[in-house]
LOKEKE-119521 format. One record per residue (C-alpha): residue in three letters; x, y, z. Coordinates in nm, 2 decimals. Example, Ala and Ser with C-alpha at 12.3 -4.5 7.8 and 13.67 -1.06 7.14 Angstrom:
// LOKEKE-119521
ZAKOL   rest     east    north       up
ZAKOL    ALA     1.23    -0.45     0.78
ZAKOL    SER     1.37    -0.11     0.71
***
This chain:
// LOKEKE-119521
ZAKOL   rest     east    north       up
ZAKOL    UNK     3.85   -22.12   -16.88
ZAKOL    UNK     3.70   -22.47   -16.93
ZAKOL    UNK     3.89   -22.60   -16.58
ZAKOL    UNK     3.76   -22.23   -16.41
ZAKOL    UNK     3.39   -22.33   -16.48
ZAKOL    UNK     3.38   -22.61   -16.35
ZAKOL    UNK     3.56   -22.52   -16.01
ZAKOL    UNK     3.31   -22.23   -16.00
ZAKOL    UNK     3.03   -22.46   -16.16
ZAKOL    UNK     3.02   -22.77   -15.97
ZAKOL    UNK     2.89   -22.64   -15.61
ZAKOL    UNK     2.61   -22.44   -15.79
ZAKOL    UNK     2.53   -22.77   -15.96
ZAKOL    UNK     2.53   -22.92   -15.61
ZAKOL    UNK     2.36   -22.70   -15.44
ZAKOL    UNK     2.06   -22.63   -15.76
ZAKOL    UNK     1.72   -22.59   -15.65
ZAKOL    UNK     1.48   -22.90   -15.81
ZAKOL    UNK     1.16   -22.74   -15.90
ZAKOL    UNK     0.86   -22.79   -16.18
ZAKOL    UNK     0.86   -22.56   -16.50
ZAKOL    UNK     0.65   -22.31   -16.31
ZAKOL    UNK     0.83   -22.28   -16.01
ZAKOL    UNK     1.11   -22.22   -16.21
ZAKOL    UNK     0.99   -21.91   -16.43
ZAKOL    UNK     0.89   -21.72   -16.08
ZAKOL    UNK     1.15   -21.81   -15.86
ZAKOL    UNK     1.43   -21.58   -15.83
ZAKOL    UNK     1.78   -21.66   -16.00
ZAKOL    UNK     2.05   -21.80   -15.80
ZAKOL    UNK     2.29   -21.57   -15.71
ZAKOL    UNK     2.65   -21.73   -15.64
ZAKOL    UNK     2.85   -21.52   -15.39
ZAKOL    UNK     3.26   -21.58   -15.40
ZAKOL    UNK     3.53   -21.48   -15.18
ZAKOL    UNK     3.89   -21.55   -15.17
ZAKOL    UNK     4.01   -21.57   -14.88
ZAKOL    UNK     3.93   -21.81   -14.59
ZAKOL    UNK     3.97   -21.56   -14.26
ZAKOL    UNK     3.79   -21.43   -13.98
ZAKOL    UNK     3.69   -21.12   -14.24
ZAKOL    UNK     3.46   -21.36   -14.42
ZAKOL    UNK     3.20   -21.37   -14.12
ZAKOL    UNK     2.93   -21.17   -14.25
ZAKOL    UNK     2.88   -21.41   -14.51
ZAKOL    UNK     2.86   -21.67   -14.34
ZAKOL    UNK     2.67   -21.49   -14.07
ZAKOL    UNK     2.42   -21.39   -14.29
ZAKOL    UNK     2.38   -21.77   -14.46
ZAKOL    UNK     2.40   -21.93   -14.11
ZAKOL    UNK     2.17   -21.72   -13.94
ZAKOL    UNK     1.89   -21.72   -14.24
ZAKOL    UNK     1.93   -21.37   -14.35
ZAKOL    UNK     1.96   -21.45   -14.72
ZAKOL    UNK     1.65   -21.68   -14.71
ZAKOL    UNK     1.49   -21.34   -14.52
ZAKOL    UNK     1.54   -21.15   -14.75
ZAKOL    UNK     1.45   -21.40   -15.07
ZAKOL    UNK     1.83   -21.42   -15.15
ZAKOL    UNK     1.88   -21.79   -15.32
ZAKOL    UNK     2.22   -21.70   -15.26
ZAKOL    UNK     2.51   -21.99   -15.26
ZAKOL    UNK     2.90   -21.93   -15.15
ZAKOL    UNK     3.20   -22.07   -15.27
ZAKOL    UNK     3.58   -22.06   -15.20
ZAKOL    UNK     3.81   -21.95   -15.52
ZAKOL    UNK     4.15   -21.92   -15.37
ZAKOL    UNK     4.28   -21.64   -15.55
ZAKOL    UNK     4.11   -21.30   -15.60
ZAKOL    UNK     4.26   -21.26   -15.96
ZAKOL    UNK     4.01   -21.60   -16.05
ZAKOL    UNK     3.74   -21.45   -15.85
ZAKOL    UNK     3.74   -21.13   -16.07
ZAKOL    UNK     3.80   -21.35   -16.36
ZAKOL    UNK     3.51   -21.56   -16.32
ZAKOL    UNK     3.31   -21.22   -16.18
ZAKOL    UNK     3.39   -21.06   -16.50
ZAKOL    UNK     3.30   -21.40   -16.72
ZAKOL    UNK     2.97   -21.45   -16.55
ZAKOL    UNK     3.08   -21.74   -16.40
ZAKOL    UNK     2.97   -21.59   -16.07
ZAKOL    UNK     2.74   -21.31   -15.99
ZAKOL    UNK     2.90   -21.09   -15.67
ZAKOL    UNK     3.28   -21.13   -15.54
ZAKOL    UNK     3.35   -21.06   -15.18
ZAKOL    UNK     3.69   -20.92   -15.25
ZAKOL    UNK     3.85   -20.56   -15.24
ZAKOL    UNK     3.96   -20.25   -15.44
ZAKOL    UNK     4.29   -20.35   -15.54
ZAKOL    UNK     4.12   -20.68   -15.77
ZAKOL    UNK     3.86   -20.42   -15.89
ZAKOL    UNK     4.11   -20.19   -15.99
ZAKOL    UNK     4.35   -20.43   -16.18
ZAKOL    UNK     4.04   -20.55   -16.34
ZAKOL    UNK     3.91   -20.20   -16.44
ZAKOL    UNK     4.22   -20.10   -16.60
ZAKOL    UNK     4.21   -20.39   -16.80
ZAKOL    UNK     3.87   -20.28   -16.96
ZAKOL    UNK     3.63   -20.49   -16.66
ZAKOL    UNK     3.30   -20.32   -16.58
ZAKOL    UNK     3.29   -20.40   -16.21
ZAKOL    UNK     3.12   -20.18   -15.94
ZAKOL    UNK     3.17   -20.18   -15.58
ZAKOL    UNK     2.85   -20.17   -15.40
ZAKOL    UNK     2.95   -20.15   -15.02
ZAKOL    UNK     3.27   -20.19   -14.91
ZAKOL    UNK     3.32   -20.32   -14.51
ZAKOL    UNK     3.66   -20.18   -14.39
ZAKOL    UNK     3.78   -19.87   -14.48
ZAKOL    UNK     4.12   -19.85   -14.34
ZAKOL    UNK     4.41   -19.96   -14.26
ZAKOL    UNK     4.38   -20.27   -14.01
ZAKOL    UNK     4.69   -20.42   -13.96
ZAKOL    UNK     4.95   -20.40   -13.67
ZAKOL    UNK     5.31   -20.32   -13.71
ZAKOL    UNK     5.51   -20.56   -13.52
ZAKOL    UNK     5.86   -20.57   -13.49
ZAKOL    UNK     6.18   -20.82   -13.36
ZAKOL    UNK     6.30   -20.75   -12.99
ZAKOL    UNK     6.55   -20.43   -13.00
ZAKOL    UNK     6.33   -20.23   -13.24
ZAKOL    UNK     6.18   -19.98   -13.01
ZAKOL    UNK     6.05   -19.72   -13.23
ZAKOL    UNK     5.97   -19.64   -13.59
ZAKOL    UNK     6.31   -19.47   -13.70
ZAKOL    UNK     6.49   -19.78   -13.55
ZAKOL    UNK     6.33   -19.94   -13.92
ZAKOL    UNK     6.57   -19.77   -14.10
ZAKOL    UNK     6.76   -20.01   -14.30
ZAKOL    UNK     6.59   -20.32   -14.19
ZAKOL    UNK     6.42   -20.60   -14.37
ZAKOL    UNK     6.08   -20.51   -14.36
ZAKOL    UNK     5.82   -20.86   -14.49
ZAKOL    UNK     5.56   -20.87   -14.66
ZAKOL    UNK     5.35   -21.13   -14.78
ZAKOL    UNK     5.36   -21.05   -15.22
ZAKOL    UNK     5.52   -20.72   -15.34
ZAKOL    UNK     5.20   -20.50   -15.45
ZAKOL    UNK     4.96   -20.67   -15.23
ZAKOL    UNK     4.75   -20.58   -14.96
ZAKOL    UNK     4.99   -20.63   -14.69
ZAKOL    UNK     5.28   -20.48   -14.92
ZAKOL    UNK     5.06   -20.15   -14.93
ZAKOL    UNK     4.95   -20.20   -14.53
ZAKOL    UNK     5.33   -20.16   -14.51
ZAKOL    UNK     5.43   -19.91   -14.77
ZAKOL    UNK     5.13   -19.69   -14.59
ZAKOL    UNK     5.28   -19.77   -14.23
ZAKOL    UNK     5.64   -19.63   -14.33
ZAKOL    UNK     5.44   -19.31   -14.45
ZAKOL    UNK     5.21   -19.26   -14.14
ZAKOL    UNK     5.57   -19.33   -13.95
ZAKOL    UNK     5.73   -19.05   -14.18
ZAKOL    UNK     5.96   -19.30   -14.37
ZAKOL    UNK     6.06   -19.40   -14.72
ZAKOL    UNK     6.17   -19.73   -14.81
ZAKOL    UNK     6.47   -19.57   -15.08
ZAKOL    UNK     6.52   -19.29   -14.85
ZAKOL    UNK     6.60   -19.51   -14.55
ZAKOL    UNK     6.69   -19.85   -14.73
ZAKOL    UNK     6.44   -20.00   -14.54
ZAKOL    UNK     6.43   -20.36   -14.77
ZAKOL    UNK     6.07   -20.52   -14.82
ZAKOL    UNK     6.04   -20.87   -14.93
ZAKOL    UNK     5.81   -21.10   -15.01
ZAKOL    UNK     5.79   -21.38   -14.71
ZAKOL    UNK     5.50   -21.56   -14.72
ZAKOL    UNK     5.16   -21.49   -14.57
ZAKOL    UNK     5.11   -21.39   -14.22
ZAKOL    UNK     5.16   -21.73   -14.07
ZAKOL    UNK     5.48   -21.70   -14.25
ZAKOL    UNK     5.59   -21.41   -14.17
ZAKOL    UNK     5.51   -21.45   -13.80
ZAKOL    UNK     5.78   -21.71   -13.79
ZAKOL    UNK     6.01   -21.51   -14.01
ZAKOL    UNK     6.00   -21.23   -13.76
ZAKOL    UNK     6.04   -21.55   -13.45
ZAKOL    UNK     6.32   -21.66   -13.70
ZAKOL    UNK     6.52   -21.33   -13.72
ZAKOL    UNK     6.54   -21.34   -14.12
ZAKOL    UNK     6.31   -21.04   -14.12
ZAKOL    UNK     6.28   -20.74   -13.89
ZAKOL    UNK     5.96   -20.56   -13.91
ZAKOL    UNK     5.61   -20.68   -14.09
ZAKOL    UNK     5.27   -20.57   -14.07
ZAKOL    UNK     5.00   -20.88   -13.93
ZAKOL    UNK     4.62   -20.88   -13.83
ZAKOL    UNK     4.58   -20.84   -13.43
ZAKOL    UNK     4.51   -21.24   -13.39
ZAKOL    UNK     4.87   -21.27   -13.50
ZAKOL    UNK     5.06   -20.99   -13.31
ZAKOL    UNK     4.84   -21.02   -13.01
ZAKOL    UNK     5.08   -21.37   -12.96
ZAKOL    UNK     5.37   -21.18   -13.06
ZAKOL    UNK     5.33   -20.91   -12.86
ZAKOL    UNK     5.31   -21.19   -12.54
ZAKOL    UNK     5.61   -21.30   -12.66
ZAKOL    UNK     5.78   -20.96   -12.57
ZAKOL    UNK     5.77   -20.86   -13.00
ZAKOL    UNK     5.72   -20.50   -13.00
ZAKOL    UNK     5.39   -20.34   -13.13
ZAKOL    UNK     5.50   -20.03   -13.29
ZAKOL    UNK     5.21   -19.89   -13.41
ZAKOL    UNK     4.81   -20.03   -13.40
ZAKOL    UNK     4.72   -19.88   -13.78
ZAKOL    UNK     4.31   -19.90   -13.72
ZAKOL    UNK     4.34   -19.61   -13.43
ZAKOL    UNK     4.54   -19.39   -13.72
ZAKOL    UNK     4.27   -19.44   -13.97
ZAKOL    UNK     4.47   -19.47   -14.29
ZAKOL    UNK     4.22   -19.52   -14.59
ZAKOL    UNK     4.22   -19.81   -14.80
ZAKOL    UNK     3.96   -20.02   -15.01
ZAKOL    UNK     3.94   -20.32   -14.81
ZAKOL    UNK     3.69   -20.63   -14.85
ZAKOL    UNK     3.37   -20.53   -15.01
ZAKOL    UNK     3.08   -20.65   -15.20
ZAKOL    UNK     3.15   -20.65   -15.58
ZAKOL    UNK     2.94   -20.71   -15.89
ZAKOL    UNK     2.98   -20.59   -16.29
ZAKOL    UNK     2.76   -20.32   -16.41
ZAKOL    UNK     2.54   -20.52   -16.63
ZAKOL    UNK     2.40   -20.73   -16.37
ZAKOL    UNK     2.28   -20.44   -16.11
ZAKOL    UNK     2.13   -20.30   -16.38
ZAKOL    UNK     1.98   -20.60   -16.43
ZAKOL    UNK     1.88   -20.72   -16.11
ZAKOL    UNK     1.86   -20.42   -15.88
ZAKOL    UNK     1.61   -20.53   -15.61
ZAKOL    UNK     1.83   -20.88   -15.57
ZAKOL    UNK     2.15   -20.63   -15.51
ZAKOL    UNK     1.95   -20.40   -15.24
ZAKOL    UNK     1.82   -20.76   -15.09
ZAKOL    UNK     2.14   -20.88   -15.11
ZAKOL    UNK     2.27   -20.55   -14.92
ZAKOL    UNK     2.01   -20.59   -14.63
ZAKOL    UNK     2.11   -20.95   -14.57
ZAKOL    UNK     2.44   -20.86   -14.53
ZAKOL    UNK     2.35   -20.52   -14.30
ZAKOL    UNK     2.14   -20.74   -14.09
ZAKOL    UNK     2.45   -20.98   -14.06
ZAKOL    UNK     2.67   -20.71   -13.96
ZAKOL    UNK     2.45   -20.57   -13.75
ZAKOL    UNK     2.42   -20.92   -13.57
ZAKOL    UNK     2.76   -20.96   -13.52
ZAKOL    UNK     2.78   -20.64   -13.33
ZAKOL    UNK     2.51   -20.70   -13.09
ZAKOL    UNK     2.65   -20.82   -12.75
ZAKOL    UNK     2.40   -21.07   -12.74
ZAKOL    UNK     2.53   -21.27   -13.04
ZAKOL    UNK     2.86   -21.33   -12.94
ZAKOL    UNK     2.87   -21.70   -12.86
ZAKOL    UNK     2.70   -21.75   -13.20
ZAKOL    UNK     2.93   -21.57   -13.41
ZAKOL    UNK     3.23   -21.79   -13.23
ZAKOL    UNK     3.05   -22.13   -13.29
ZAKOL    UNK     3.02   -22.00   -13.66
ZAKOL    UNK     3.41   -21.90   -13.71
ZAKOL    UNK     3.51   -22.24   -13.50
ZAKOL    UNK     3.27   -22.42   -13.79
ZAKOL    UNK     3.39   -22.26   -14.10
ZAKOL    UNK     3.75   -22.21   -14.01
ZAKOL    UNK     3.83   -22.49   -13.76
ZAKOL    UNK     3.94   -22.31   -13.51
ZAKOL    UNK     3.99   -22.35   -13.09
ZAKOL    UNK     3.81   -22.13   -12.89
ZAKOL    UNK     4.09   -21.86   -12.86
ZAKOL    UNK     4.18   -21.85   -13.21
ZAKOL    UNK     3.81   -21.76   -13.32
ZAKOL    UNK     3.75   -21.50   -13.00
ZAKOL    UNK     4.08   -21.31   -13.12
ZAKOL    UNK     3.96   -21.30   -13.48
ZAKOL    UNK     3.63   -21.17   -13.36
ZAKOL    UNK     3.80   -20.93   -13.20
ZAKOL    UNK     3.93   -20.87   -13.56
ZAKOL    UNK     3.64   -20.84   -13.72
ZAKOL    UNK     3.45   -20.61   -13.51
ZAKOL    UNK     3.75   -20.37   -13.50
ZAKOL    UNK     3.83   -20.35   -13.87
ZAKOL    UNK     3.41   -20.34   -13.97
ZAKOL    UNK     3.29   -20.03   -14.06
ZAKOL    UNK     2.94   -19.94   -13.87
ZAKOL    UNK     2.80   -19.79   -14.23
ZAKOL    UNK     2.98   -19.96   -14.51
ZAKOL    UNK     2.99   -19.71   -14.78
ZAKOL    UNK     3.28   -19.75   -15.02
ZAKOL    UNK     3.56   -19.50   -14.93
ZAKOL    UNK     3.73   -19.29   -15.24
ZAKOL    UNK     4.00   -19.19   -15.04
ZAKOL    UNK     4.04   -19.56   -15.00
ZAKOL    UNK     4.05   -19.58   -15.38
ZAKOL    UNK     4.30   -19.37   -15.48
ZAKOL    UNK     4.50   -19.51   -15.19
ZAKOL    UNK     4.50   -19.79   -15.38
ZAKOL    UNK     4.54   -19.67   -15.66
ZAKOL    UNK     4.85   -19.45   -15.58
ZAKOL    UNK     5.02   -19.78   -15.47
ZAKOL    UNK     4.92   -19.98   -15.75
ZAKOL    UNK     5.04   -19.77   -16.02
ZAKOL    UNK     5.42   -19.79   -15.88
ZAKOL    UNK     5.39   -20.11   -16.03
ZAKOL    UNK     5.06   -20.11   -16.28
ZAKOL    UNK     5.04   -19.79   -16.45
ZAKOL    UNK     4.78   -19.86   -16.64
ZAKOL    UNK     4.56   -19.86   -16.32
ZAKOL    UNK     4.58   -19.47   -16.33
ZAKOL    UNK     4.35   -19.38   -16.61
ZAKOL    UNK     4.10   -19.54   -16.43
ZAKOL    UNK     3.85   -19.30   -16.26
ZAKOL    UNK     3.78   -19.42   -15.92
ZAKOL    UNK     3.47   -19.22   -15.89
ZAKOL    UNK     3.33   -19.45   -16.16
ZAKOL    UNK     3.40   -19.76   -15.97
ZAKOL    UNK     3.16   -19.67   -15.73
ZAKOL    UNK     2.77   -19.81   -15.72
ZAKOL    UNK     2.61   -19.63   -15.38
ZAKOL    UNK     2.24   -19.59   -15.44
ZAKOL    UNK     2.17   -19.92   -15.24
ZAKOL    UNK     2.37   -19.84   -14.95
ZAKOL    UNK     2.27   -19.39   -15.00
ZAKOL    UNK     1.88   -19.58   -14.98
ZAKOL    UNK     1.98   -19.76   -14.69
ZAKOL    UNK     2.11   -19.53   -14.49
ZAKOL    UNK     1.86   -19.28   -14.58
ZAKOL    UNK     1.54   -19.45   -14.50
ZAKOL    UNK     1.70   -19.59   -14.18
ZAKOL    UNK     1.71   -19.90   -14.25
ZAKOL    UNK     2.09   -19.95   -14.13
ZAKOL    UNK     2.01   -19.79   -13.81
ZAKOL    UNK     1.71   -20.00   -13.74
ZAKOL    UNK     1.90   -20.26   -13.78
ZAKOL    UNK     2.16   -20.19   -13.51
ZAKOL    UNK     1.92   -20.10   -13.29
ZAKOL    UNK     1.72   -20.38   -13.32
ZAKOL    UNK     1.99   -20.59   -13.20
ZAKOL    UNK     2.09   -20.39   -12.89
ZAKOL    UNK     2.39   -20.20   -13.10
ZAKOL    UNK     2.48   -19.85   -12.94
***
């Protein structure tokens, strides 16, 4: 715990505000946002830093990188941090292990991935008894896949279709060039270069909509109940980010701020925009048919995970207000968003 606080602790420390004893009582607490990955999905964050929507919104609000989301909820769960940018599957695993987390908006709903497949595998039955890769068995991608084989009518014991853990999608992207797996499930800047390369796309799962908690905005109990008016500011930033992203207008911007964070060329970050504006959901809500997705597929191998009540891991008064008072659509209309 000692080695976790100070990964987590040293960029506050950096990034501190230095202020008198008075400034100090009134100002508002730093709030340190974390997310573990480092993909094209992260862009409303750093939209909303970038483009001043935390400082708008009188969110002191810092972000920092933890690579894996089992030490994000860790440190989320320690106090370490104060909101995760992470998904239901971490809030789940921590909830059956007695965490008090809540997920407050959650930004993709569904299933995202494409199905993608090695030349001479022309439709879904042809899967039957091939290797199908995945990046960790119990996953995300693992249950992107487990939920593809169902939307395709198939069952892994049933058809002794084999799925392995490969690697991540870079990874499994060559596996499939390779030919030491036959089928996986990848984001659309990944297949889109397959699919030149004459890889069949069996299936595009975000035109099927298959529900699944996907990244969201996560914080424990104690602190919204605490700090409610820094959670709803914290929402806004973020809805004004999204919001941003969408309008046609913003375009280049969003692009220069993927090529920054990520290091990207110019047609790696316009395909993972494209990724981001197709897996976004217009009106984040947190989906509970995306929950117990999740949590159908987790307790194959967690079975703890099903005395949780997903109904309770659920915090939508910010974004009910929200979208109530209008303040979503105003947003969307104000930058040019139909």
């Amino acid at each position: 715990m000692a080695r976790l606080f100070w990964i987590i602790a040293v960029p506050v420390l950096l990034f501190a505000p230095s202020v008198n004893g008075a400034r100090a009582a009134s100002a508002p607490a730093k709030m340190v946002i974390a997310h573990a990955a480092m993909n094209a999905r992260v862009l409303p964050l750093w939209a909303a830093k970038d483009q001043g929507f935390f400082s708008k919104y009188g969110v002191p609000a810092d972000m920092i990188f933890i690579r894996q989301a089992p030490t994000l909820v860790q440190a989320l769960t320690s106090g370490d941090i104060q909101v995760g940018y992470t998904g239901g599957t971490a809030v789940l695993g921590a909830a059956a292990g007695g965490s008090d987390l809540k997920i407050l908006a959650a930004f993709t709903n569904r299933v995202t991935y494409d199905v993608v497949a090695r030349p001479g595998i022309k439709t879904p039955e042809d899967l039957r008894g091939k290797i199908f890769g995945v990046q960790s068995i119990g996953g995300t991608l693992w249950m992107g896949a487990i939920l593809a084989l169902e939307h395709f009518g198939l069952d892994p014991n049933r058809d002794t279709i084999s799925l392995i853990a490969a690697g991540d999608q870079s990874v499994l992207a060559q596996a499939l060039l390779a030919g030491s797996i036959d089928v996986t499930v990848l984001d659309g800047v990944m297949s889109r270069t397959l699919r030149e390369k004459g890889y069949p796309v069996l299936a595009e799962l975000s035109k099927v909509n298959i529900p699944i908690s996907s990244v969201g905005i996560v914080a424990r109990g104690g602190y919204i109940q605490k700090n409610p008016q820094a959670i709803e500011n914290l929402l806004k930033a973020l809805l004004e980010s999204q919001a941003f992203l969408f309008g046609p207008s913003n375009k280049a911007a969003a692009l220069a701020i993927l090529k920054r964070y990520l290091r990207i060329n110019d047609q790696q970050a316009e395909e993972g925009y494209k990724d981001v504006l197709n897996g976004l959901d217009r009106k984040p809500h947190a989906s509970l048919a995306g929950l117990k997705n999740v949590q159908r597929l987790m307790k194959l191998r967690n079975p703890s995970v099903e005395k949780v009540k997903v109904e309770e891991l659920v915090d939508d008064r910010f974004m009910k207000k929200l979208d109530q008072n209008g303040f979503i659509d105003e947003m969307y209309a104000k930058y040019g968003v139909k």
